[in-house]
C-alpha positions in Angstrom: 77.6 63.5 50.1 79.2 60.8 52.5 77.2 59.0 54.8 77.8 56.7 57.9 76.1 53.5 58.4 76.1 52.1 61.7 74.9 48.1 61.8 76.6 44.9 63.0 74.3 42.9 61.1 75.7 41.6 57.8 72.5 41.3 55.9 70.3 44.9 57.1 74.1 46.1 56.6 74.3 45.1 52.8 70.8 46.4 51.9 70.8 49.5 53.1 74.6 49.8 52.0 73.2 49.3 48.4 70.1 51.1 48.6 72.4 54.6 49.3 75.1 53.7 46.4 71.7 53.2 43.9 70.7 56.6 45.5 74.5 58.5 44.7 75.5 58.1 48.1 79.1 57.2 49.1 78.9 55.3 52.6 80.8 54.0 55.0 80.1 51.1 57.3 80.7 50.9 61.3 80.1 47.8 63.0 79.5 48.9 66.6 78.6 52.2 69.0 82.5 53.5 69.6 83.2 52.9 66.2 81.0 55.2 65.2 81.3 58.1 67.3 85.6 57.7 66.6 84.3 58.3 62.9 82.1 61.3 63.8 84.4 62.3 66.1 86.9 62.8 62.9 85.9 62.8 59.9 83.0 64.8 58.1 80.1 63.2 57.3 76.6 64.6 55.8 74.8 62.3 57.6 74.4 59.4 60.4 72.2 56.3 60.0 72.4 54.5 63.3 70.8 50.9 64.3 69.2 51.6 68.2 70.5 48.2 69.1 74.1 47.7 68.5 75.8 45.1 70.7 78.4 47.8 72.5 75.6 50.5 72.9 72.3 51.5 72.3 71.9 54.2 69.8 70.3 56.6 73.0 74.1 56.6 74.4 75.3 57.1 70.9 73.0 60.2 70.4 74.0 61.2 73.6 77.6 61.2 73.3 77.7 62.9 69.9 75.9 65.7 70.9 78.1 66.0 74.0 80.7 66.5 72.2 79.1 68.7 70.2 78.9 67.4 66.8 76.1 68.1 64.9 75.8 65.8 62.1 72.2 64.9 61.2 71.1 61.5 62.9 68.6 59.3 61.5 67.9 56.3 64.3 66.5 53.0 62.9 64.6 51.1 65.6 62.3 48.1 65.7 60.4 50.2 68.8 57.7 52.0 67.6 56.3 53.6 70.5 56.0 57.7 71.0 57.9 57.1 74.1 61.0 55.8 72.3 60.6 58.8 69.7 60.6 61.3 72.0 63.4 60.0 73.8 65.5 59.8 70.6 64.6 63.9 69.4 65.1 64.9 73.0 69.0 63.3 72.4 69.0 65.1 69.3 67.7 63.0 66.9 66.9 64.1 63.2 64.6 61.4 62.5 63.4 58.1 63.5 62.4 55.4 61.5 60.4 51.8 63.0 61.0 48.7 61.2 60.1 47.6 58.9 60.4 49.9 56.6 61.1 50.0 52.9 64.5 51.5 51.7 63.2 53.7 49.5 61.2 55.9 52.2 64.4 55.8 54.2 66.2 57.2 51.0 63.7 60.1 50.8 64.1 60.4 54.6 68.0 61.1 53.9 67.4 62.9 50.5 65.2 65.6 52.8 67.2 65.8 55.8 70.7 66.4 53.7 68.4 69.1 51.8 67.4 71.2 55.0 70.9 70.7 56.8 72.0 72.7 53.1 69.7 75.3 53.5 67.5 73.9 50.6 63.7 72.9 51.4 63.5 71.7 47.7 65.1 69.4 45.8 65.8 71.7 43.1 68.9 73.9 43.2 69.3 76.9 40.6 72.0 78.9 39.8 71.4 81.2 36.8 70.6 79.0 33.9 72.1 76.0 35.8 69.5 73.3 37.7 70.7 70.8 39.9 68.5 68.1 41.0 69.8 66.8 44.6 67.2 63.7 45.1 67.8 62.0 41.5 71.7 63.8 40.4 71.0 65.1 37.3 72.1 68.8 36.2 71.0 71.0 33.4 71.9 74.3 32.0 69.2 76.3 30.2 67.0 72.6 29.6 70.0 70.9 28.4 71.5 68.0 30.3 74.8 67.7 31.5 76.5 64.0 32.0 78.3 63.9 35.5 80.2 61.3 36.8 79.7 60.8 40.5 83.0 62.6 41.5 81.9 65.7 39.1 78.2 65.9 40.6 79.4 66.0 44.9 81.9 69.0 43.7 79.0 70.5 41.7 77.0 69.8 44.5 79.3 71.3 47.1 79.6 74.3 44.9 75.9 75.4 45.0 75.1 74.5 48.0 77.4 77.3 49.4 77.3 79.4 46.3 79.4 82.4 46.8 81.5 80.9 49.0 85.4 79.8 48.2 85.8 76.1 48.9 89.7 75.0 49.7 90.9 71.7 47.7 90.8 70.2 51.5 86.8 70.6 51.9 86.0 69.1 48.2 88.8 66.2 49.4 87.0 65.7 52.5 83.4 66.4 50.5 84.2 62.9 48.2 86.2 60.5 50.7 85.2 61.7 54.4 89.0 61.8 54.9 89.1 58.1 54.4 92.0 56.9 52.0 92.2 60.4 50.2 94.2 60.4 46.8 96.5 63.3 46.3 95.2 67.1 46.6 95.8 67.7 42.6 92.9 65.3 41.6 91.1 68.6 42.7 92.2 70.4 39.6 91.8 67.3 37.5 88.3 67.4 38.6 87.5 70.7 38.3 89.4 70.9 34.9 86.6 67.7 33.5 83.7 70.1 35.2 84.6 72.8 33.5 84.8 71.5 30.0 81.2 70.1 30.7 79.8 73.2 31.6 81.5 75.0 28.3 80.2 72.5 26.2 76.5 74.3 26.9 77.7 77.8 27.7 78.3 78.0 31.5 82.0 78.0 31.6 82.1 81.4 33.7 80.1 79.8 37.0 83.0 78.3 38.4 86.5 80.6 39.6 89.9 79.6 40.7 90.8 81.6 44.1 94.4 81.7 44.2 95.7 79.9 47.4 92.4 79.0 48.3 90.6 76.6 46.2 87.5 77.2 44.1 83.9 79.3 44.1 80.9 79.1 42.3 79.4 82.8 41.7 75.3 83.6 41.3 75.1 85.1 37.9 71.9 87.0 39.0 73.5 88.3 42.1 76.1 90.8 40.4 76.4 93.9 42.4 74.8 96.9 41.5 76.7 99.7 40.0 75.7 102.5 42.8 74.6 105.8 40.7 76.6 108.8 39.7 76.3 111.4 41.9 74.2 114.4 40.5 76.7 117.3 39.3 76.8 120.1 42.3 75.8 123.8 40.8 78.1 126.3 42.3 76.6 128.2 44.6 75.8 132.0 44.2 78.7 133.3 46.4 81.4 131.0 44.0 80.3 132.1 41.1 82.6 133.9 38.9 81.5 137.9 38.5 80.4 138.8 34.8 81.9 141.8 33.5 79.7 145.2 34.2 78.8 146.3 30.4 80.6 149.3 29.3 78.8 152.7 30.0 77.9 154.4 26.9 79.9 157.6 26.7 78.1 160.7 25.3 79.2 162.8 22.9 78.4 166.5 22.9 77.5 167.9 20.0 
């Protein structure tokens, strides 16, 4: 899951920057109010982490302006105000969550890891898909207790694929899913990608959860959630009116003496 940073100090900027690649997270760095909301504006993120005081704007006009423009990615607001007044000015904007300095990154990490959970649909960090277990706070997978080693690449299409289990998934949303439409490589590594997953998951007997859909891209399918084979209709008995007429038994002839 990609996230955006917005900071124009160089040292909160590097911490925080390393905290979220020691978490899994890819990030992306802007340096000042417009930058950000350009980014926002067009490319996908999972997430927004945005400083309150950046020199250009204050994150209040940046929350404000996103949502304008209706886009909906979650916001986290790091401020150095901690006053319920300056909380409930930053929900009312739209805010996700807001977190008062100082704070130590590994709250603000579990902050994120929560946030990106609900935005999925997923109250628990704990995904399952038949036999299959995906952890999304510590990015470790498991099929039926046995681990499964991911690079980071083969975990956020994994993840993308359970998250919206059932769902086909073009190349362009998993390309968009790993580099936020930031200096993409070509569509094929898709396949590549998919091909490594897939050899993974057969090493441990799951090589059916994940289908090609031909000029779409790829789906992830719920093992437990085969549909139901609807019972056989109960054989109709003719009526009385159909039925065929028996015969009449042949009158005994008698015979004089």
């Amino acid at each position: 899951m990609r996230i955006l940073f917005a900071e124009d100090k160089f040292t909160s900027s590097r911490a925080i920057l390393s905290a979220l690649k020691k978490a899994g997270f890819a990030a992306d760095l802007a340096r000042s109010g417009q930058n950000t909301i350009e980014l926002l504006r067009h490319y996908d993120y999972g997430l927004a982490i945005i400083t309150m005081t950046l020199a250009d704007m204050d994150g209040y006009t940046i929350l404000n302006t996103l949502r304008t423009f209706k886009i909906t990615t979650p916001v986290i607001i790091l401020s150095n105000i901690d006053t319920p007044d300056a909380k409930i000015r930053a929900f009312t904007l739209g805010a996700d969550d807001y977190l008062a300095e100082p704070f130590e990154s590994a709250e603000l990490i579990a902050r994120v890891q929560a946030i990106l959970r609900r935005s999925n649909g997923y109250a628990h960090p704990i995904a399952q898909v038949g036999a299959l277990t995906l952890n999304l706070n510590n990015h470790t997978v498991t099929v039926a207790n046995r681990p499964i080693h991911l690079t980071g690449k083969e975990f956020a299409i994994l993840e993308l694929l359970v998250l919206r289990k059932g769902i086909a998934q073009t190349k362009e949303t998993f390309l968009n899913h790993l580099y936020g439409g930031r200096d993409e490589p070509d569509i094929k590594i898709i396949d590549v990608f998919i091909c490594k997953l897939r050899k993974k998951l057969q090493t441990v007997g799951a090589e059916d959860l994940i289908s090609t859909v031909w000029g779409r891209g790829y789906i992830l399918h719920d093992p437990q959630a085969q549909p139901q084979t609807p019972p056989m209709p109960a054989p109709l008995m003719p009526s009385l009116a159909h039925r065929p007429r028996l015969p009449e038994p042949a009158m005994l002839q008698a015979v004089g003496d």
